[in-house]
N, C-alpha and C positions, 0 to 999 in steps of 0.2 A: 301905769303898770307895765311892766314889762314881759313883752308875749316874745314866745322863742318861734321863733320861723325854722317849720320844719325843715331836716333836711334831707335829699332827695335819698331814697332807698336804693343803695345798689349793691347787687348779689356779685359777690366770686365768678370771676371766668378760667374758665378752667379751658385750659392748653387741648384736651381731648374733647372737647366740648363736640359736638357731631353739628358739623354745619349743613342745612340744607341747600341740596340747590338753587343757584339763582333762576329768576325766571326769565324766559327768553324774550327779548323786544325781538318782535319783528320786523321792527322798521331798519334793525344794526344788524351784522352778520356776527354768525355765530365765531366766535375764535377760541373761544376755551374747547369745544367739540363741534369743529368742523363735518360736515356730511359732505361722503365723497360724491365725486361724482359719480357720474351714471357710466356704465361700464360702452366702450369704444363698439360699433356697428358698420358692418363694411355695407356703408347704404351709398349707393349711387350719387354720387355728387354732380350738379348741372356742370357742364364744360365750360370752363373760363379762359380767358386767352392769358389769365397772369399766373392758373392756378397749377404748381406741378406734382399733385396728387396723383397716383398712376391709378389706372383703374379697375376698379372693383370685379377683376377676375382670378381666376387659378391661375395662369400664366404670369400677372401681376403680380400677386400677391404670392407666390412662390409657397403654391400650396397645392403644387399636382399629385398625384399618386406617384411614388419615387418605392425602388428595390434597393434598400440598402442592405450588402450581405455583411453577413457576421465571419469573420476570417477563423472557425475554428480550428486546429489540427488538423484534422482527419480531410478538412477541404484542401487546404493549402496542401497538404502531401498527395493528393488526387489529384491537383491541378496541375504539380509538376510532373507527375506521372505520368498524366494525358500529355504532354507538352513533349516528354522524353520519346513516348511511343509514335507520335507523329513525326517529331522531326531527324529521329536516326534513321528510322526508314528511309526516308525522302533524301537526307545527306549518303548515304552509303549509295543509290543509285546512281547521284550524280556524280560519287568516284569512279565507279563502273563505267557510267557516258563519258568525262574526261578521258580516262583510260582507255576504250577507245578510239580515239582522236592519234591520228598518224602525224606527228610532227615532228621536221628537221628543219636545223637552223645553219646555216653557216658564214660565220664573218670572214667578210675579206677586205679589214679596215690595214691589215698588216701585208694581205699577200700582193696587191699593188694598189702601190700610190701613185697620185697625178703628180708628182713631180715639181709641178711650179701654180703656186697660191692664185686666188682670183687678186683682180679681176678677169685678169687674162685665161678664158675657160678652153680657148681653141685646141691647146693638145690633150691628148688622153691617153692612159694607160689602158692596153687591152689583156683584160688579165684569160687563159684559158686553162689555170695550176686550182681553181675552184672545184675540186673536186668531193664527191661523199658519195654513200651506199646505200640505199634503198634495202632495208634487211627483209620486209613483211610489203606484200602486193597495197597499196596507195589509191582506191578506186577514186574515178571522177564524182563531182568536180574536183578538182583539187585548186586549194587557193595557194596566189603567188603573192606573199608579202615582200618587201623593203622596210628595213629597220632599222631607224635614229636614235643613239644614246646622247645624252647632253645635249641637245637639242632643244634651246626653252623656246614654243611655239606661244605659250599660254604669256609672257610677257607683254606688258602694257602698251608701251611704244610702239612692239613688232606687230602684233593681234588688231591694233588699229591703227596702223600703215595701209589701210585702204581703201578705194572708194566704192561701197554698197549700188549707189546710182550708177556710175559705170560700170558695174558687172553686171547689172542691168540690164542693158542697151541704152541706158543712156549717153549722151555725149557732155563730157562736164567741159569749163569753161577755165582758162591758168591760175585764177584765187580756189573754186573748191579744189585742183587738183594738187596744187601746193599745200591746204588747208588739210586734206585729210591722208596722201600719201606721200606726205615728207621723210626722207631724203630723197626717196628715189620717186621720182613725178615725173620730170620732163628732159629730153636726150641733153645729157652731162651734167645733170643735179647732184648725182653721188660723188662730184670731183670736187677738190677743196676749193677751187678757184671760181668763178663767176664766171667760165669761160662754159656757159651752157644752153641750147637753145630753149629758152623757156616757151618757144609759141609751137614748139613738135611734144604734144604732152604724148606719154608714154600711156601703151590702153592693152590692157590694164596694166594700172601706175602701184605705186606701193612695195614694201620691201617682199609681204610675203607675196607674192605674184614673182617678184625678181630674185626670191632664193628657193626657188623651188625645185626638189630633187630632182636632175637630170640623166642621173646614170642609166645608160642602156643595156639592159642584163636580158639574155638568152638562157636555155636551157636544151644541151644537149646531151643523149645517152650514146655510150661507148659499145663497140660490138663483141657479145658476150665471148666471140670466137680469136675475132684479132685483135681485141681490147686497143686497138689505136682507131680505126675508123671511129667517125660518129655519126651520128643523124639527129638531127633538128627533131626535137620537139614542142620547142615554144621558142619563138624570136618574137623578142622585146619590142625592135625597132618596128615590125611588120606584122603585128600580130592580126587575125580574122576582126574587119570592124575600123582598119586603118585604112588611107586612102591607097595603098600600096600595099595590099597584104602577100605575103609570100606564101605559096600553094601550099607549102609544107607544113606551116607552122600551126598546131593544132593548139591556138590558146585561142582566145580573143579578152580586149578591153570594153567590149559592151557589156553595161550591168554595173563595173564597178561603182559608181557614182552612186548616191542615192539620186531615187528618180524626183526627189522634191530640189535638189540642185538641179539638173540637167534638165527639168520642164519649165521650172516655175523661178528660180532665184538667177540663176544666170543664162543669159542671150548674148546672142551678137550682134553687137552694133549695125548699125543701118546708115548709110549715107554719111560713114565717116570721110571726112573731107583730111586736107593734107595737115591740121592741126596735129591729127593724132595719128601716132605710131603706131601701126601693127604688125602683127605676122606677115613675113617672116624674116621681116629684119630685127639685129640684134642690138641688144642694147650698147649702149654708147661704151667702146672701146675695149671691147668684151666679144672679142670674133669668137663666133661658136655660142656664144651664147645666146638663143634663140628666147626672144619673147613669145611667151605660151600664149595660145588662143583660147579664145571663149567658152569655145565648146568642146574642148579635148578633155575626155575623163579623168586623163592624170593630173589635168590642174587642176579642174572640182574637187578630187582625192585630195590633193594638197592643200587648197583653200579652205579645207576645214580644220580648223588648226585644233591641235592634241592639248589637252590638260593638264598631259604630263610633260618632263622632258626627257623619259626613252617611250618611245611609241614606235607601232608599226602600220602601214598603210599596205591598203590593197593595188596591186601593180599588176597580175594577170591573172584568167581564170583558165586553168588546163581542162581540157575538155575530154582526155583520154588518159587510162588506166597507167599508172607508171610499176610496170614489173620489177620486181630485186632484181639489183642490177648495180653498174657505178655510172654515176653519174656527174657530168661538169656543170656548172655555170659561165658561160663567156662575158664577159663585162667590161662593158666600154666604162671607165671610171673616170667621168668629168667633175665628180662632185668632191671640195675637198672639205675634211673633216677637223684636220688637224688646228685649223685657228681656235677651234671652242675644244678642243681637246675629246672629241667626240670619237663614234665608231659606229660602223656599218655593218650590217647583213643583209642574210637573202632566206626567208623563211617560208618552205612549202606545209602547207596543214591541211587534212581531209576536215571534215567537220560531222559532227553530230547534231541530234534533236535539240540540244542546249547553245548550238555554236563551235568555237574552236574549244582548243585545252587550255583549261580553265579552275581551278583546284579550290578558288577561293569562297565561290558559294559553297561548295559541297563541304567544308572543311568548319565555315558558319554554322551549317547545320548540325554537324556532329560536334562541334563545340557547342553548341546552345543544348543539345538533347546530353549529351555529358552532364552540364554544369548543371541543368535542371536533375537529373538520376542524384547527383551528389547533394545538393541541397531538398530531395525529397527524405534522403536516408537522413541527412544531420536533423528535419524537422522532428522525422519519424523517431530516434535515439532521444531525441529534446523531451518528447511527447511520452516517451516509455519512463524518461527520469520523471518527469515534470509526477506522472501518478505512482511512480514507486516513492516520490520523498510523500506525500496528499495521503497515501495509506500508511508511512510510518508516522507520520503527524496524529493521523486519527487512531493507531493503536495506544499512541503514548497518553492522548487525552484520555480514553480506555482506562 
């Protein structure tokens, strides 16, 4: 007979059928619903020599108590307001103290000139046509400047033309002094020719040592009654403080110098032997022209070289009251200008609490208390639109 072999039963599956979840082996990681980790703890970590974890403080973890302000209007137009009220005040007085400050200048790059170019410095023009007028009484001190236009001190070559150890007291040897004060180092190095003694080194060597201002300037006043006499009030050559001071002359060059030059940066050689050159012989082929010494104030004044290239230098300090009056300067003029196209003066200044006359801070401050007043008004205008458009906004939604 023939017997039918069932067959298997099977039901419809249906697309929406609701599947249960599967179950989880423990032994496989979970990947259809991972479990996160466990949330990060700033737990002290042992100290490892490979580990560069920083550690587990406020400082580290850049989680100190910090003030951050909120820049609203009403600050920011206070803040330039405070800023206006402190510093016009403080700029207007220092117009006041500039103003002042008693200062005359007078050039006499045109009333005489030396005549005949370096090197040859021996003749001079002696000029005694420097005349001007004292309008308003000039109380002591009064400072005596000398003043270089075009004049580049701050240039590379010239600014380290020197040698530091030799202003020193030391005694340098023909490699450093060729090495650090080339051209001018040793008697006839500045000549084109090889015709120079290299073993008489020049002390001190270097250009700025050997172009150092020499003009010798006096100052005398005229007799209010015969307007020709005159009388010495400060001589250049002899002032109070020089080895030869003239009885007359009520100035002196003690003080010019800063005292960290004249105690501690430059000395005078000791046991210099016949290698090196000193005062008061002149340099090679250059009659009159005197190699300056160690410790004369006017070369430490000089040896500090200027930034700019017009500057002026400290040359004497008057110790007595200059009344209105007229008054000349006499001027030995050894120094020539015309190669760099320069120009000279002669500038007396009283001084104030601040220093001499000086316009440029005081001028910073009422420019900055200005600019601050005007951008307090533009935030303030900004600040009145900004809520007059915020109220017509909210009437229209209204």
């Amino acid at each position: 007979t023939n017997q039918s072999i069932p067959s298997p039963q099977t039901q419809p599956v249906s697309l929406f059928a609701s599947r249960s979840p599967p179950t989880p082996n423990p032994t496989q990681p979970n990947t259809l619903f991972p479990i996160p980790p466990p949330p990060l703890t700033h737990k002290r970590m042992p100290p490892t020599t490979s580990s560069k974890r920083p550690r587990s403080n406020p400082f580290t973890q850049q989680t100190l108590p910090a003030w951050q302000p909120i820049l609203s209007p009403h600050w920011v137009i206070l803040t330039f307001l405070l800023i206006f009220i402190i510093f016009t005040p403080v700029g207007i007085a220092l117009i006041f103290a500039s103003g002042g400050v008693n200062e005359i200048q007078v050039d006499y790059t045109e009333i005489c000139k030396q005549g005949r170019s370096a090197p040859d410095y021996a003749p001079y023009c002696f000029a005694t046509n420097a005349t001007f007028v004292v309008k308003s009484r000039m109380e002591a001190p009064i400072y005596m400047y000398y003043k270089l236009e075009n004049f580049y001190q701050n240039h590379r070559g010239y600014a380290s033309s020197r040698s530091d150890s030799q202003l020193g007291g030391s005694i340098i040897d023909v490699s450093s002094a060729k090495s650090a004060c080339s051209p001018i180092w040793a008697y006839g190095s500045s000549t084109d020719t090889s015709d120079y003694n290299a073993t008489e080194i020049y002390n001190p060597c270097g250009l700025v040592a050997w172009s150092m201002f020499n003009d010798t300037i006096s100052l005398y006043k005229f007799d209010d009654v015969t307007k020709t006499n005159m009388s010495l009030i400060c001589s250049g050559a002899n002032p109070k403080g020089s080895a030869n001071p003239d009885p007359e002359s009520q100035c002196t060059k003690n003080g010019i110098a800063w005292a960290s030059d004249r105690d501690v940066k430059f000395k005078v050689p000791t046991g210099v032997d016949a290698v090196n050159r000193m005062y008061p012989q002149d340099y090679y082929n250059e009659l009159g022209h005197v190699i300056p010494k160690h410790d004369d104030e006017d070369f430490l004044v000089w040896m500090r070289t200027a930034a700019l290239p017009s500057f002026r230098k400290l040359y004497r300090i008057i110790d007595v009251d200059l009344d209105p009056g007229t008054y000349v300067f006499a001027i030995e003029n050894r120094y020539p200008v015309d190669t760099f196209s320069g120009r000279k003066a002669v500038v007396l200044s009283t001084v104030s609490f601040l220093g001499g006359k000086n316009l440029f801070l005081a001028i910073s401050y009422v420019s900055v208390g200005g600019l601050c007043l005007i951008l307090a008004g533009a935030f303030f205008v900004g600040w009145l639109v900004q809520i007059f458009v915020q109220k017509m906004k909210n009437r229209s939604r209204a």
